[in-house]
Backbone bond lengths (Angstrom), bond angles and torsions (degrees), N, CA, C in turn:
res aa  C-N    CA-C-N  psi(-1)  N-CA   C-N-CA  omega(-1)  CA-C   N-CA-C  phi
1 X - - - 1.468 - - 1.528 110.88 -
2 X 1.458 115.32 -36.19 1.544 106.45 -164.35 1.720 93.10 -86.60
3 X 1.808 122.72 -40.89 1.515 98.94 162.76 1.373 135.02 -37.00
4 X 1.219 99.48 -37.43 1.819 105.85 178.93 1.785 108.11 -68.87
5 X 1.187 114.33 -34.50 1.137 115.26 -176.23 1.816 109.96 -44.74
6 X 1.679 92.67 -64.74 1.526 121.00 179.04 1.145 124.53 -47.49
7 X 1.404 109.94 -37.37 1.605 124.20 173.79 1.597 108.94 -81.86
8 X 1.277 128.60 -18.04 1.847 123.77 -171.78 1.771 88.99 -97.66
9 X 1.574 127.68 -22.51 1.579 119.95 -177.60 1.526 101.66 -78.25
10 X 1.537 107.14 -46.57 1.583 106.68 -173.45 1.778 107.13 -38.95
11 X 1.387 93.85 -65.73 1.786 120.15 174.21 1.320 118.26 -35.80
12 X 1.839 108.54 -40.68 1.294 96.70 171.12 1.200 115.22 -109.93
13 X 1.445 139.17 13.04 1.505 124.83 126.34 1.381 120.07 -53.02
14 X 0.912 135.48 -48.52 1.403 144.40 -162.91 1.780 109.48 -60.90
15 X 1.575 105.93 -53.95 1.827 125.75 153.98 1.426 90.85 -29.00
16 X 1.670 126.16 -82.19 1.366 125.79 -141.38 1.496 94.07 -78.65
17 X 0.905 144.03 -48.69 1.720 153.86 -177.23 1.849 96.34 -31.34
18 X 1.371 110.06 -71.06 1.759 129.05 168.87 1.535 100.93 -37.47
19 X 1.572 107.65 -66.60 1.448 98.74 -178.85 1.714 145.60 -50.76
20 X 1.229 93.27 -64.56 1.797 108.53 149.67 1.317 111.88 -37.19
21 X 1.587 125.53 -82.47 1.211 111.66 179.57 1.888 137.24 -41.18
22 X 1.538 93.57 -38.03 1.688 96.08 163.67 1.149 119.91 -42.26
23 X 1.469 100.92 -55.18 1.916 133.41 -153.55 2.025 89.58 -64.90
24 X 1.456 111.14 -52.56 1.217 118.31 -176.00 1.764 108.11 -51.39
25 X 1.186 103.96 -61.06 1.345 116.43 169.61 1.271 153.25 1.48
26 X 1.683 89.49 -77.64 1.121 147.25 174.76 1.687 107.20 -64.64
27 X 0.963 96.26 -69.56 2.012 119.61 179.70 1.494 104.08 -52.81
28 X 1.428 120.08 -43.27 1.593 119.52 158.95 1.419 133.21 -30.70
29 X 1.569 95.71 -63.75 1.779 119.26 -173.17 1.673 85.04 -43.89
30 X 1.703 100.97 -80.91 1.551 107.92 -171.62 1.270 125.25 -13.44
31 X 1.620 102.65 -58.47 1.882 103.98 -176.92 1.477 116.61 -86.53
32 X 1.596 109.86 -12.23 1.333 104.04 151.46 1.509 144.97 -26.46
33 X 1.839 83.26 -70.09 1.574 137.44 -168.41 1.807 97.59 -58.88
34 X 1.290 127.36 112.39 1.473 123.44 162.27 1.502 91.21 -129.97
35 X 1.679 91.57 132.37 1.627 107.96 174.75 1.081 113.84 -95.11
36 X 0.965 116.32 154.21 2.088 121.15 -171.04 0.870 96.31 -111.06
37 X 1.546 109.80 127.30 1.283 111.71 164.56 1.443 118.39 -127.77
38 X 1.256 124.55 127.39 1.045 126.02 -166.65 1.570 128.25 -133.98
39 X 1.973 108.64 108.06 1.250 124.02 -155.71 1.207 114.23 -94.36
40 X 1.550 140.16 3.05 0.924 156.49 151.09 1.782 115.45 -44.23
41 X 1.306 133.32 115.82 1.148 140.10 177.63 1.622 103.53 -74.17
42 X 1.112 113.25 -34.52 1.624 107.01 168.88 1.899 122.62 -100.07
43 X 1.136 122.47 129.39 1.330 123.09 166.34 1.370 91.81 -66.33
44 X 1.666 81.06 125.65 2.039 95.07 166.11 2.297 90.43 -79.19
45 X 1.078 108.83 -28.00 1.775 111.58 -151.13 1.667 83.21 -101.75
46 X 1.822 111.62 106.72 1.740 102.25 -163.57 1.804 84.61 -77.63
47 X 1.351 109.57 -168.02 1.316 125.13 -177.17 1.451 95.50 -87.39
48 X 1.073 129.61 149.78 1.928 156.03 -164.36 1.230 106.01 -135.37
49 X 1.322 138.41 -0.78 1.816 141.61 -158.86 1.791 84.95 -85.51
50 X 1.420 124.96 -61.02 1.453 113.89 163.85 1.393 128.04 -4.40
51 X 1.368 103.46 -70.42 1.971 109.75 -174.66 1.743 100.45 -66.43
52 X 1.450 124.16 -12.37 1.412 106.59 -175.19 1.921 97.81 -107.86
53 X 1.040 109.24 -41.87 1.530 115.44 142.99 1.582 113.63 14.08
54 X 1.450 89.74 -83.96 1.789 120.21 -162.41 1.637 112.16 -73.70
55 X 2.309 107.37 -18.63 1.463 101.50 -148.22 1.653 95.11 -72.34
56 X 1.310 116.30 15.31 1.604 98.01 171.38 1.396 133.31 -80.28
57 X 1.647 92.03 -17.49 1.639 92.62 168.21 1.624 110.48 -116.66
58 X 1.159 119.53 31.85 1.242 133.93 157.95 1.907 119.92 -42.50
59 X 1.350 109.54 -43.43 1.147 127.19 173.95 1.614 104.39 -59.07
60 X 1.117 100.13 -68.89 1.560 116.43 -177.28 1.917 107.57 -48.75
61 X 0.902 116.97 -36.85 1.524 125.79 178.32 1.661 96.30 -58.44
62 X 1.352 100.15 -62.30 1.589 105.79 -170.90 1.503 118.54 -36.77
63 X 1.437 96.99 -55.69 1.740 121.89 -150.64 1.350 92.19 -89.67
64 X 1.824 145.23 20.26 1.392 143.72 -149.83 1.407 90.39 -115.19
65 X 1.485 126.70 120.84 1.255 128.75 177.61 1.919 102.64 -70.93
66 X 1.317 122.83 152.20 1.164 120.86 154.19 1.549 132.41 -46.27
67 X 1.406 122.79 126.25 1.575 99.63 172.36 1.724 102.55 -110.66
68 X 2.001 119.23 96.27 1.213 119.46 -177.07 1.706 84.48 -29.72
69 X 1.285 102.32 -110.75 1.424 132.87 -158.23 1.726 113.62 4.45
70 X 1.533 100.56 -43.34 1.559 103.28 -169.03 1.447 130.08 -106.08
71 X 1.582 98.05 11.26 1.928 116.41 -164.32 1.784 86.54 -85.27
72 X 1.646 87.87 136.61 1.513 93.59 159.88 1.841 117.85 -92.41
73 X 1.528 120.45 -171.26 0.776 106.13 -149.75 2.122 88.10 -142.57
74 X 1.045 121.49 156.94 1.693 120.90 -179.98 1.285 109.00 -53.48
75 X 1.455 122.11 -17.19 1.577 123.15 -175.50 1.552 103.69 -73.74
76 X 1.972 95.35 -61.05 1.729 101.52 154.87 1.556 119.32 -13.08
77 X 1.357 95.61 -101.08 1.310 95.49 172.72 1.399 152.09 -16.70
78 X 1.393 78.68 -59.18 1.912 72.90 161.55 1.196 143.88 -108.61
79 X 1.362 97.61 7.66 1.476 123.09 157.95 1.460 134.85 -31.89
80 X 1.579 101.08 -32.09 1.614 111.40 176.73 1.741 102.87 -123.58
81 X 1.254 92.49 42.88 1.946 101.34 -178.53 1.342 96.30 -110.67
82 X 1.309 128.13 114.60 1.528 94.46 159.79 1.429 137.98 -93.77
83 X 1.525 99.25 26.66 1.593 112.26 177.81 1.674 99.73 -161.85
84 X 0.985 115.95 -173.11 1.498 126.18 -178.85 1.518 102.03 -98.29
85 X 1.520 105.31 125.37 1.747 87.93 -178.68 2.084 108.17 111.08
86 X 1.228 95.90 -42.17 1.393 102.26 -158.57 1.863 112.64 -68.93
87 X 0.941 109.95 179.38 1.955 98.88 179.28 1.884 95.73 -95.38
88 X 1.270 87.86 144.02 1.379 103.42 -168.87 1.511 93.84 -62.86
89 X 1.606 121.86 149.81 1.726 117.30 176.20 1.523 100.28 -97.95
90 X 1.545 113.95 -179.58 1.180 110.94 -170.44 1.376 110.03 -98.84
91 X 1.550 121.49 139.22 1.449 103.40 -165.01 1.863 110.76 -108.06
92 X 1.816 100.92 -7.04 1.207 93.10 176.16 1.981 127.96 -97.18
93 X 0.869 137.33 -134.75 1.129 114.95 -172.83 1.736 73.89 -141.58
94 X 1.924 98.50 159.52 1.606 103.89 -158.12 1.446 106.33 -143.61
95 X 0.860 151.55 93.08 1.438 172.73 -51.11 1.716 110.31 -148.13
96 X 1.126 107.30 -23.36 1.921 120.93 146.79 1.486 102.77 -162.95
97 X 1.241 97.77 121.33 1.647 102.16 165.88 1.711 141.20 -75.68
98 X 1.239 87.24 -5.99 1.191 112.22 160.49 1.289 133.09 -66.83
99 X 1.561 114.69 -20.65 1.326 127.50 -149.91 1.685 93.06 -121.55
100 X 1.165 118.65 -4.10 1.400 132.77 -157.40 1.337 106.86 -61.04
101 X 1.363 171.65 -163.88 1.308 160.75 134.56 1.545 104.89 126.18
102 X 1.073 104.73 160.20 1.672 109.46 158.42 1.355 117.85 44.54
103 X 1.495 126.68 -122.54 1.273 135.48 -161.06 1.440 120.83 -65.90
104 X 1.962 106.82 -6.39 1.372 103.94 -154.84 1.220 89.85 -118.45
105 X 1.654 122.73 -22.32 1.348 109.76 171.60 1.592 121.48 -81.15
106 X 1.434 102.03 -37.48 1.435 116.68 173.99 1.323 124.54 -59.38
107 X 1.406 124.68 -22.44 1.464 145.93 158.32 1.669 122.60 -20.71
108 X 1.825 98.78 -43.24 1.645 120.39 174.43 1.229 99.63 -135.34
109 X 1.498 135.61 -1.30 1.250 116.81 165.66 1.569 127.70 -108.56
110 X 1.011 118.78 -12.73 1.658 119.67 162.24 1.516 131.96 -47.04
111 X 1.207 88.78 -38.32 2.020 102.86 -169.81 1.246 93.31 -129.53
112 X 1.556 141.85 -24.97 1.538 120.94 -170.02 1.121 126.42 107.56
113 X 1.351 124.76 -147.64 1.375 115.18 146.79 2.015 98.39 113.57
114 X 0.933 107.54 141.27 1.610 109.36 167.76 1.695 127.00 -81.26
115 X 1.826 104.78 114.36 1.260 84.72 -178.56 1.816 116.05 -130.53
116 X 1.506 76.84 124.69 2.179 97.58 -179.87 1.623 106.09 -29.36
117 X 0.834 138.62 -38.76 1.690 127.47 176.66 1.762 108.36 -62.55
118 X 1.596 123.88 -38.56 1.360 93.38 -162.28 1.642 81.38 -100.84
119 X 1.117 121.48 -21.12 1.681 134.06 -168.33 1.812 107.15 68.92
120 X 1.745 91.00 67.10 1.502 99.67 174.58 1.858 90.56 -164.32
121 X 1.564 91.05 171.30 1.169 87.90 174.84 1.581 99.01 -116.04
122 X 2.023 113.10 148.22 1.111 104.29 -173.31 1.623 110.80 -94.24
123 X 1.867 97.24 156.44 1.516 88.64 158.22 1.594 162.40 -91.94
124 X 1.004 126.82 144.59 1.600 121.95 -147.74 1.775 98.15 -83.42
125 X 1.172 101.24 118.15 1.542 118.88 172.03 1.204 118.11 -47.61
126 X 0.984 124.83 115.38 1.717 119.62 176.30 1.563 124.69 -69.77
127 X 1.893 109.37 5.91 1.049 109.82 -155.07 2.156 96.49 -130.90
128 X 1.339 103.92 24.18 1.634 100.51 -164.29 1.480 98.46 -27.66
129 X 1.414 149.27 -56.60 1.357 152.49 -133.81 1.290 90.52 -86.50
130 X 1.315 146.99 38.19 1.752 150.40 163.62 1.006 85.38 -135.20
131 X 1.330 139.33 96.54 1.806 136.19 140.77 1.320 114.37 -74.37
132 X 1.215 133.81 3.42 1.501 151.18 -176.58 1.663 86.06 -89.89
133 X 1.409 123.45 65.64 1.634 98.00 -172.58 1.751 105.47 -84.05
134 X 1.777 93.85 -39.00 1.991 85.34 -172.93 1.528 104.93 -58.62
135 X 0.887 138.56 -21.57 1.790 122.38 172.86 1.687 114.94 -46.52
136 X 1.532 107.83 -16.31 1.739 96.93 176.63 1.688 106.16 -129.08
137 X 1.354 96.95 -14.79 1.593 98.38 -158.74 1.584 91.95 -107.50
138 X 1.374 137.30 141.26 1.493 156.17 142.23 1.060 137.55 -82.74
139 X 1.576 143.48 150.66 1.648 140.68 -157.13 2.313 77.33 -113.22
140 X 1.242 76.90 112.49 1.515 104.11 145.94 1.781 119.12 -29.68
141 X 1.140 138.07 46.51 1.490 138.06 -148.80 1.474 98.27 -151.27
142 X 1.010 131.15 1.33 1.686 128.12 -162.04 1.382 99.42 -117.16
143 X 1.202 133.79 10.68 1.297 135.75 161.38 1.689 116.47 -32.31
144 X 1.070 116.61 -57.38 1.665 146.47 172.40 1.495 134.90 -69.32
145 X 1.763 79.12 5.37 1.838 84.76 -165.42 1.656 92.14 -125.74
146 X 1.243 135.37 -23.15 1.058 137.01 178.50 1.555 127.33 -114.15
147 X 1.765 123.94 128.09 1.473 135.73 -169.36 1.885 80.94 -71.51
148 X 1.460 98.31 155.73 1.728 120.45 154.81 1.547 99.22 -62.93
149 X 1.264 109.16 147.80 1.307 133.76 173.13 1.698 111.67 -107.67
150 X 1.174 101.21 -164.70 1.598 117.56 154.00 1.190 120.63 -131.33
151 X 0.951 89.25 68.65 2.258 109.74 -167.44 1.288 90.68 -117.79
152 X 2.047 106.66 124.70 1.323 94.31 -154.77 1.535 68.08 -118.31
153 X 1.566 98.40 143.74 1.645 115.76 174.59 1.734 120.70 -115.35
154 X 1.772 90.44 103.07 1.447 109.25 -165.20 1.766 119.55 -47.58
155 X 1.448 115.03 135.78 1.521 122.76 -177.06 1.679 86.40 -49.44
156 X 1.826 101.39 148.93 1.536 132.69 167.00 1.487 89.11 -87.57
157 X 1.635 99.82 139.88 1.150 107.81 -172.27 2.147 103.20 -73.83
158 X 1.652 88.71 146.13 2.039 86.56 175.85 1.482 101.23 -58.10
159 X 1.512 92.85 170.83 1.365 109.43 170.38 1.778 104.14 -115.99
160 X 1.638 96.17 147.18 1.395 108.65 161.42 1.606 102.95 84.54
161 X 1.654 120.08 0.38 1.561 103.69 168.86 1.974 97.37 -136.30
162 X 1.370 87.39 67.67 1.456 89.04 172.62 1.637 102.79 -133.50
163 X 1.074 122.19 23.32 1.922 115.33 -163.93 1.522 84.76 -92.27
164 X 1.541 104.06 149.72 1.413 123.73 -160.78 1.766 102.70 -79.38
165 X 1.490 98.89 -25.33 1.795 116.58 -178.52 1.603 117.57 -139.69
166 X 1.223 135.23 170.99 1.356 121.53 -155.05 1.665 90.49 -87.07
167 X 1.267 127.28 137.18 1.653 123.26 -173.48 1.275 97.71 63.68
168 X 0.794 147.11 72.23 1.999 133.53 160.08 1.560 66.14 -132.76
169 X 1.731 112.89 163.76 1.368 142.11 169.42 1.398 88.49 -73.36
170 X 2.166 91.35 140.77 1.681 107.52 169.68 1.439 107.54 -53.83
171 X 1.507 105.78 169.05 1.702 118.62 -177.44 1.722 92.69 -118.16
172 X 1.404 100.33 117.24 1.357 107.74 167.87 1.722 121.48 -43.27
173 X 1.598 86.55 124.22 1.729 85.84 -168.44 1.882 126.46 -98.41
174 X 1.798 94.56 19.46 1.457 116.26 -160.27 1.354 108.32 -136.55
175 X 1.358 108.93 147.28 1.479 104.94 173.16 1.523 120.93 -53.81
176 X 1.561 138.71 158.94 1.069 122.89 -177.41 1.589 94.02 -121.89
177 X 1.619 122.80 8.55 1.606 82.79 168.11 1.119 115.68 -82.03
178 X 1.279 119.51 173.12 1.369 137.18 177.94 1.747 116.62 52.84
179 X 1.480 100.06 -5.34 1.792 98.45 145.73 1.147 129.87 -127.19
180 X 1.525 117.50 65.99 1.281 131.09 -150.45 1.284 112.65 -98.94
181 X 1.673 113.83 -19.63 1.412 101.10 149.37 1.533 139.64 -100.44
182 X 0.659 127.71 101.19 1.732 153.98 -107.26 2.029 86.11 -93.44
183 X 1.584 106.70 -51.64 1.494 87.63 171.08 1.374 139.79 -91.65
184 X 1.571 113.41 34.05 1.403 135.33 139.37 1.503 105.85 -40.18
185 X 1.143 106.84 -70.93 2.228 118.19 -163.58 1.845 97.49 -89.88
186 X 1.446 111.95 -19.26 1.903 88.43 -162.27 1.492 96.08 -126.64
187 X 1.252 124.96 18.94 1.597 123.82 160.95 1.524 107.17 -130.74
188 X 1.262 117.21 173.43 1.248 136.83 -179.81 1.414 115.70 90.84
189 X 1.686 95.33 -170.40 1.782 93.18 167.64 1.682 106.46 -98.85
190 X 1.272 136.09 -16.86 1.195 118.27 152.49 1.398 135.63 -66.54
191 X 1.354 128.50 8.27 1.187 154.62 139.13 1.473 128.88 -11.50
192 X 1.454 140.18 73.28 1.627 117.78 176.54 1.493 120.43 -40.22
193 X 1.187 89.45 103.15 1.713 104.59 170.92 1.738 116.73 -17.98
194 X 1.522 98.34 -51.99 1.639 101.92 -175.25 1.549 105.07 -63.43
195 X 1.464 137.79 -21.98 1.438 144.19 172.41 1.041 139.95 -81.71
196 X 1.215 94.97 -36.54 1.798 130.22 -169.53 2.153 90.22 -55.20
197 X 1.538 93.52 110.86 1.735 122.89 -168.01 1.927 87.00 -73.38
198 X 1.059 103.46 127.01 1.766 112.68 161.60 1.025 123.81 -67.92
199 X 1.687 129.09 -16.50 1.493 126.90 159.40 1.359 118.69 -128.10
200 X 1.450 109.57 79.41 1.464 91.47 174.15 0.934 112.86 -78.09
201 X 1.539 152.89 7.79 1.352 138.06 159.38 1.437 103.71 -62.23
202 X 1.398 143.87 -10.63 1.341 113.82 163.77 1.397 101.66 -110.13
203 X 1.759 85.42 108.65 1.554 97.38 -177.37 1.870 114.97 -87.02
204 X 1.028 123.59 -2.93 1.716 137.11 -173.93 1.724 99.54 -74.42
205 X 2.282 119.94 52.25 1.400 117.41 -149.74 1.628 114.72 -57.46
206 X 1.878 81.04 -28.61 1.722 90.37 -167.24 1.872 103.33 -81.06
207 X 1.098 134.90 13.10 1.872 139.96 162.48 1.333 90.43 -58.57
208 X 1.190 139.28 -42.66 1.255 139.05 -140.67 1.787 110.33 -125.01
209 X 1.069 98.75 -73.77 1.553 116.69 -166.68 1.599 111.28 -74.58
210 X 1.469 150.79 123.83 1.334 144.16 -176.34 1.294 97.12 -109.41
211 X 1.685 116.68 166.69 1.460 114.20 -164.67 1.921 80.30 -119.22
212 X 1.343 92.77 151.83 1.854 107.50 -176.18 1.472 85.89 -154.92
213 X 1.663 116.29 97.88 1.068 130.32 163.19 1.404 131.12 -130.48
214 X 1.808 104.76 20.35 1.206 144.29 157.01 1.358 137.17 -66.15
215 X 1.404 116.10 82.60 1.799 124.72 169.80 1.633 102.20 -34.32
216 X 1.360 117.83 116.64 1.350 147.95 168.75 1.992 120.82 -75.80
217 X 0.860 146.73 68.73 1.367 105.26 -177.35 1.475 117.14 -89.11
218 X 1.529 114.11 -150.34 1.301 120.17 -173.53 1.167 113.35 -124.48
219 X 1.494 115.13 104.60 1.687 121.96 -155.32 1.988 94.29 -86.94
220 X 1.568 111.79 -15.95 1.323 93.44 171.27 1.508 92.95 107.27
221 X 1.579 119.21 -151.62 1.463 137.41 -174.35 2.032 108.15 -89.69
222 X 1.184 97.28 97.72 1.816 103.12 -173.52 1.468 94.77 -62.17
223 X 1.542 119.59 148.89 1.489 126.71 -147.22 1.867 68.54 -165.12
224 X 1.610 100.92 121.10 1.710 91.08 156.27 1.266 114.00 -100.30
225 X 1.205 116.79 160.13 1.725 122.42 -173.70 1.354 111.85 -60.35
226 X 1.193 129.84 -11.93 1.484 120.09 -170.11 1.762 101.82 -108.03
227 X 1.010 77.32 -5.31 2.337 79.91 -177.46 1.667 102.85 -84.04
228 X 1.826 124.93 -14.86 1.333 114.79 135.35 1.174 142.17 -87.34
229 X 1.409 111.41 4.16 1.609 109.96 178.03 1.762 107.68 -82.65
230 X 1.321 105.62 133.58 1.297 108.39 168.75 1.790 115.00 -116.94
């Protein structure tokens, strides 16, 4: 009888030992656990799933011989911008515009590729999941329809003197939403030469590169508020 005693206390320490510790446990996760909540209608942090998106043909970027003859160049480029920032317009001519969107733009612009009619190779959108493309993009044709203004169209930022330290990787000098996969514009052979990234096999851009697309000014001599309180 008194073994039995000893053996039902062990048992019921052992019950409470399990219990407590759960209970302890348990109560952890909770104060662990902070939920984000976030009331902002805009992500300040755009989506990045793009640059991992693309890393399947990352290889293929690498292993892509140059074509001198057919690389465009930053002048290229922004040649059909009409501002820094803006969606590139369309520079070739398009066979119903009506029909424009989706399957017909994506046809030469998804993957790339060189094509014998304009004798260039086109560039791959960083954005395939917008088939709504004429809502940002325009046919080059309005030359004739519009007086000069005084619409002043801000310098594209240089390349190659923006690194935060001498050799540290450049600091992205552009917004990244909606060009979030980065070797759309800085790999391939449709690529501006002056951009065109030397490894796109390491596609992880933001490990390396930070985006600074933040107007700075010059507040002058910093004075903290308490160095006048007396």
């Amino acid at each position: 009888m008194k073994r039995l005693g000893i053996i039902s206390l062990f048992v019921i320490l052992f019950i409470a030992f399990i219990w407590v510790w759960n209970f302890s446990y348990q109560t952890g996760k909770e104060e662990a656990y902070i939920p984000i909540e976030n009331n902002n209608p805009i992500s300040l942090i755009p989506s990045e799933t793009g640059v991992f998106q693309r890393s399947a043909y990352a290889l293929d970027y690498a292993n892509m011989p140059i074509d001198e003859n057919h690389q465009r160049s930053l002048k290229d480029y922004y040649k059909n911008r009409a501002f820094h920032g803006a969606p590139p317009s369309i520079p070739h001519p398009v066979t119903n515009e009506r029909s424009m969107g989706e399957n017909v733009c994506l046809k030469c612009h998804q993957n790339g590729g060189f094509v014998n009619k304009f004798n260039a190779y086109a560039p791959v959108t960083p954005h395939p999941e917008m088939v709504n493309c004429r809502q940002c993009h325009v046919p080059q044709h309005t030359n004739q329809l519009f007086k000069g203004t005084n619409f002043y169209k801000a310098d594209a930022p240089k390349v190659g003197i923006n690194n935060a330290l001498q050799g540290s990787p450049p600091v992205i000098p552009h917004q990244i939403q909606m060009h979030e996969n980065c070797l759309s514009c800085h790999a391939g052979q449709s690529a501006a030469k002056e951009i065109r990234v030397s490894h796109p096999e390491r596609v992880n851009c933001r490990q390396c590169h930070v985006s600074n697309n933040k107007e700075t000014a010059d507040l002058g001599i910093f004075k903290r508020a308490s160095n006048d309180a007396k």
